[in-house]
C-alpha positions in Angstrom: 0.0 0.0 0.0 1.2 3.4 -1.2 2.9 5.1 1.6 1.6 8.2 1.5 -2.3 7.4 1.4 -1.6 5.8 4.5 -0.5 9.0 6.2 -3.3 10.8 4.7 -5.5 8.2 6.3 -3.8 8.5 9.9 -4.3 12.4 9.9 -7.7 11.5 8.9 -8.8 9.1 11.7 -7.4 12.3 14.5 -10.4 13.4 16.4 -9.0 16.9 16.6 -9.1 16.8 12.3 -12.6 16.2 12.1 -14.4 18.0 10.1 -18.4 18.0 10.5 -20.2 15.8 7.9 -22.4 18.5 6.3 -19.4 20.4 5.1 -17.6 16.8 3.5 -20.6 16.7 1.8 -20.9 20.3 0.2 -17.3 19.5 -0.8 -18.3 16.4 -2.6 -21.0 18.0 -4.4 -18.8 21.0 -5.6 -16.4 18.0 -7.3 -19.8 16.2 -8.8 -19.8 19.3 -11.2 -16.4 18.0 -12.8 -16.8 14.3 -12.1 -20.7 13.6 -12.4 -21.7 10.5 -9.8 -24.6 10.3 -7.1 -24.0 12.6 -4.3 -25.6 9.5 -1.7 -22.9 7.6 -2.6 -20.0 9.9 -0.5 -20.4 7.6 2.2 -19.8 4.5 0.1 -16.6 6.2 -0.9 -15.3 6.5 1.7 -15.7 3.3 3.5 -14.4 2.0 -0.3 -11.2 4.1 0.9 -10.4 2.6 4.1 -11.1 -0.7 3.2 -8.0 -0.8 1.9 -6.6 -0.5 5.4 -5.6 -3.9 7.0 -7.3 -3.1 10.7 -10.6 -1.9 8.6 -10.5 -3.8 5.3 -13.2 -6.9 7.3 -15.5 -4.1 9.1 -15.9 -1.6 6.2 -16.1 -4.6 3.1 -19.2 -6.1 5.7 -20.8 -2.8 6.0 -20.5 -2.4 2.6 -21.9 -5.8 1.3 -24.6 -5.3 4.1 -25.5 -1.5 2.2 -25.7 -3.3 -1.3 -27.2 -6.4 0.0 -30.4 -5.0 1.7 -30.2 -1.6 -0.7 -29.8 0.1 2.3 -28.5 3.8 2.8 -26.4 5.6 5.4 -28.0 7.6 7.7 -26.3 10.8 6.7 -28.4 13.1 8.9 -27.1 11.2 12.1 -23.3 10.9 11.0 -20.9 13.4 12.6 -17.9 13.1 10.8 -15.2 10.6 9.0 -14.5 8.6 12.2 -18.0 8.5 13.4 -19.2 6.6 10.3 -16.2 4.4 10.2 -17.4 3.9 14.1 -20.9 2.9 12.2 -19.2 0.8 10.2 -17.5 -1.4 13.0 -20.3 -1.2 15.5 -23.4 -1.2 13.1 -23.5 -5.1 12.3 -22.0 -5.9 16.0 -24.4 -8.7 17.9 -24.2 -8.4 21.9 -23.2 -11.9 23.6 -26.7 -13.2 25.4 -25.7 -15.5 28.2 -27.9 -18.5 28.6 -29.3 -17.0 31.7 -29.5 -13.6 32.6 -29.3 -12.0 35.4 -31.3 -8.3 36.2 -28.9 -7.2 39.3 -26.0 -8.9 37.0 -27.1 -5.5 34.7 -27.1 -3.2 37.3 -23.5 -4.2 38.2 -21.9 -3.9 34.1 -21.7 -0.1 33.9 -19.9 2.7 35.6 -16.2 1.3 35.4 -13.5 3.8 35.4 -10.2 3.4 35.0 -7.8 6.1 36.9 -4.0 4.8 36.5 -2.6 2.3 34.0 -2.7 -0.5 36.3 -6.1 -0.5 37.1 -8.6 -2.9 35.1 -12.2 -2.1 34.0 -15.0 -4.5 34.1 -14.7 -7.7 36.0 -11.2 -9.8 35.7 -10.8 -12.7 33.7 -7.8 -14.8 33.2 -5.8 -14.0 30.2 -5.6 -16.5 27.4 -3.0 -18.9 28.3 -4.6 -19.3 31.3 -8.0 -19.6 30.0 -6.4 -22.4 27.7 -4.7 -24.0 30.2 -8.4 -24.5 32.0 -9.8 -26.2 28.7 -11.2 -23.5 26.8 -10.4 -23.4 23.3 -10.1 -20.6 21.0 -11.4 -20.3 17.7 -11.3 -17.7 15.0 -14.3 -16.1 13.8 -15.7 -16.9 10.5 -14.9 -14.7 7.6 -19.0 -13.9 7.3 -18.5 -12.3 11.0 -19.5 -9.1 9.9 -18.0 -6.9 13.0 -14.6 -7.5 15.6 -16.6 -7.4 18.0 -18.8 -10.4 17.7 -16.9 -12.0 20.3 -18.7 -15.2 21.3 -18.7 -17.6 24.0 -20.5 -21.4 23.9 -19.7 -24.8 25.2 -16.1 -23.5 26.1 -15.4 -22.3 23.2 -14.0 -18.5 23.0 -14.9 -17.5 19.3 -13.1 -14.2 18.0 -13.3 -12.6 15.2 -9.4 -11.8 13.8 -7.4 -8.7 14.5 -4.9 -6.8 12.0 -2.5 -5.1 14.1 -0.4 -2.6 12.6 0.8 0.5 12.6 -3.0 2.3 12.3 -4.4 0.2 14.4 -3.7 1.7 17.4 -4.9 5.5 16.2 -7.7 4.5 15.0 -8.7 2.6 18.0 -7.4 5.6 20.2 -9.8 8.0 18.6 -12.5 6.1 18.5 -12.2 5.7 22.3 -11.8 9.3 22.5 -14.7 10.2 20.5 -16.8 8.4 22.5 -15.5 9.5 25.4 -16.4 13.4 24.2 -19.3 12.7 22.4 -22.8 11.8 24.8 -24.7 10.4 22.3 -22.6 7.2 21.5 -22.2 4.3 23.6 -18.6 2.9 24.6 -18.6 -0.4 22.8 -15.2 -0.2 20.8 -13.9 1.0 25.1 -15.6 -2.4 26.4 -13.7 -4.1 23.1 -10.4 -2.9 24.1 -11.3 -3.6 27.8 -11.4 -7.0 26.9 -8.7 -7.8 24.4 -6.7 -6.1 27.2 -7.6 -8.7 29.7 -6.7 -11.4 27.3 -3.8 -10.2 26.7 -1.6 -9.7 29.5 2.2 -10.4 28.1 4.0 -11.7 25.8 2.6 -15.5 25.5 -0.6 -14.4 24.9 0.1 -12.1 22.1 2.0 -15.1 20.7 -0.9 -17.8 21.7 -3.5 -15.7 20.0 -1.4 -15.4 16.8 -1.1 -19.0 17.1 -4.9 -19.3 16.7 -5.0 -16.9 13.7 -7.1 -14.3 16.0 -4.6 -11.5 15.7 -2.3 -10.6 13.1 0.1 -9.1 14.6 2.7 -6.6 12.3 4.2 -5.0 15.2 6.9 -6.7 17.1 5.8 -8.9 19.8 6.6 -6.8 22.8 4.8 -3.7 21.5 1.8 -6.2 20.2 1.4 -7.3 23.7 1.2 -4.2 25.3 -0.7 -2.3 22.4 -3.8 -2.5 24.6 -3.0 -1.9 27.5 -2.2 1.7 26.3 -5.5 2.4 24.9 -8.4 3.1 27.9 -6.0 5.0 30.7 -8.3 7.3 31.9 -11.6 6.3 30.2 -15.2 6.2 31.9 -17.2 3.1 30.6 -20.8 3.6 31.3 -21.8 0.0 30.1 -19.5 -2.6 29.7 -20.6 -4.7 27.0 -18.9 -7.8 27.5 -19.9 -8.3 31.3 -22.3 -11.2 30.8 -19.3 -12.8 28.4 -16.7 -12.7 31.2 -19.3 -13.6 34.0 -20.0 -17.0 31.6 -16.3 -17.8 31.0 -15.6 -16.9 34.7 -18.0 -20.0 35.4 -16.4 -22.2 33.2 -12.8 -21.4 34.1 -13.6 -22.3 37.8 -14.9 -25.6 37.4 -12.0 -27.7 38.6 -13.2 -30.8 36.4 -12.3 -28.8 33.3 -8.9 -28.0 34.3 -7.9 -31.3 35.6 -9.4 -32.8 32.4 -7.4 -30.1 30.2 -4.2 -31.3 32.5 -4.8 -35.0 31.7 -4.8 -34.1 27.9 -2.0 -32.1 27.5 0.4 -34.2 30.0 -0.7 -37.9 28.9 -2.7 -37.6 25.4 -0.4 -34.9 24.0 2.4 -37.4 23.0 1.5 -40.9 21.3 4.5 -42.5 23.9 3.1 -40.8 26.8 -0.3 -42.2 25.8 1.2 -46.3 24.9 2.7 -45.7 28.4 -0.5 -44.7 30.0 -2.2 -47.3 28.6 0.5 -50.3 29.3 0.6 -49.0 32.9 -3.6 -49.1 33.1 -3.5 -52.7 32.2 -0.5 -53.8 34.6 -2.5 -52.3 37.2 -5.5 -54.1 36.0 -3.7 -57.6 35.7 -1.8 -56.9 39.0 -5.3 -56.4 40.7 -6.9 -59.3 38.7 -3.8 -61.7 39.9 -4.6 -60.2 43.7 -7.9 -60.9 44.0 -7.3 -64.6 42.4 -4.5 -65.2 45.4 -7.1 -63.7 48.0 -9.9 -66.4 46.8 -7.6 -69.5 45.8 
C-alpha cells in the first residue's frame, strides 16, 4: 500500500481533524460538477477508501456488502464526521453476547467502570488467554461472514473471536475512537468495552504469541509492542456500560470448574504425546492384571 495514502488516512482518523459531515458533503457535491456521480454515494466512498486499510478492510467490506445487500442507505443526517461513520461501520452489524441465563442485578452491576491509572482494570477480571487455555477453553477464529470485531462469542467453552490486524494504524484508529466516545454523549462505549477485553486477554508476551497462534490477531508489530498495544488504549476512560460483562461472567464460570482443568491437564500431560499415551495405557492394564492376579490369590 502506497505510503503516502496511509499518512493521509492517519491524519484523517485524528479526532481533533474532524471536520463536520455537512461540510464533507458540500465538498463532494462541488467535485460532482467536474466528475458527475450520485451525491448518496460519498459515504460509500469513503468506507471504499479505508477498506483498503488492514485493521478496517473486514469491518468496512461487511458494512458495505450489508448497504448493497439490503439496498440500504447511510444515515447521513445522524453521521458526525469521517470517524463516526467508520465507528458505524465497525459497530453497526455488532451482535451483543446473550448468556444462557441472565441475570437483572448482573445488569445493574456492568456499567460505571473507570479506570484512573494504568494498572487498574475495568469491568470484571478474567484470566488472560494462556490461562484460559490452560483451564480447557479453546479458542477459535471467527468466520470470515462475521461481519463486525466485535462479535466476540462464548458457547460450550469455546472463546470465538473474530481476527485482529495489528499494525501501525491500528492503534490511532482505535485511540480515537475511544476518544470520540468518550467526548461525544450520544454514542455508547462499545469499541472502550472491546479494548477492555482484548486487554484482559492479553496480558504479556505468551498471549500475544498464543493468539497469533490461533490466527485471531495478526500481529505486524513486534511482539513486545503487540502485547502491550492495549494496554495503552483506555487509561483514563469512563465506561458507562461494559458490554462484554455477561461474556466474562459466563467464561468466569467455566474457568472455575475444577473438572475442566484437571481434564485439560490430563490431555496435555498424557494424550499430548502418542509414547506418553502407549505408556498410559500399558501402565492401566499392569494395574488391571496386577489387581486381577490379587484378587485370584485372595480367593484360591
Amino acid at each position: 500500500m502506497d505510503c503516502m495514502f496511509q499518512y493521509v488516512c492517519h491524519d484523517l482518523l485524528l479526532l481533533e481533524n474532524q471536520i463536520p459531515w455537512f461540510v464533507l458533503s458540500c465538498l463532494y457535491s462541488v467535485t460532482l460538477e467536474s466528475y458527475p456521480g450520485d451525491p448518496s454515494q460519498f459515504s460509500k466512498v469513503l468506507l471504499t477508501a479505508f477498506g483498503k486499510l488492514d485493521s478496517l478492510s473486514h469491518n468496512c467490506n461487511s458494512y458495505l456488502e450489508y448497504l448493497d445487500r439490503e439496498d440500504h442507505k447511510v444515515d447521513e443526517d445522524g453521521v458526525l464526521h469521517i470517524l463516526d461513520l467508520l465507528r458505524t461501520s465497525i459497530v453497526f452489524l455488532y451482535k451483543p453476547f446473550v448468556p444462557p441465563s441472565r441475570n437483572l442485578e448482573n445488569d445493574k452491576k456492568c456499567r460505571w467502570w473507570f479506570a484512573k491509572k494504568k494498572q487498574q482494570k475495568l469491568g470484571p477480571e478474567i484470566p488472560p488467554a494462556t490461562a484460559l487455555s490452560e483451564a480447557g477453553i479453546r479458542f477459535e477464529r471467527g468466520s470470515a461472514n462475521n461481519a463486525s470485531i466485535m462479535n466476540i462469542d462464548f458457547k460450550d467453552g469455546v472463546l470465538t473471536i473474530p481476527a485482529l490486524a495489528v499494525g501501525e494504524l491500528t492503534e490511532p484508529l482505535l485511540r480515537n475512537l475511544i476518544a470520540f466516545e468518550q467526548c461525544y454523549h450520544g454514542r455508547s462505549h462499545q469499541i472502550t468495552s472491546y479494548a477492555v477485553l482484548m486487554d484482559k486477554l492479553i496480558a504479556s508476551k505468551s498471549d500475544m504469541e498464543f493468539l497469533c497462534q490461533e490466527k485471531i490477531i495478526g500481529n505486524w508489530l513486534s511482539v513486545e509492542d503487540g502485547s502491550e498495544f492495549f494496554n495503552k488504549l483506555y487509561v483514563g476512560t469512563l465506561v458507562k456500560k461494559f458490554d462484554y460483562y455477561h461474556l466474562c461472567v459466563e467464561v468466569n464460570k467455566y474457568f472455575d470448574v475444577t473438572w475442566n482443568k484437571n481434564v485439560e491437564k490430563l490431555k496435555r500431560d498424557y494424550f499430548g504425546n502418542p509414547w506418553k499415551v502407549t505408556s498410559l495405557i500399558a501402565a492401566s492394564i499392569l494395574l488391571v492384571l496386577t489387581l486381577l492376579q490379587t484378587i485370584f490369590t485372595i480367593h484360591k
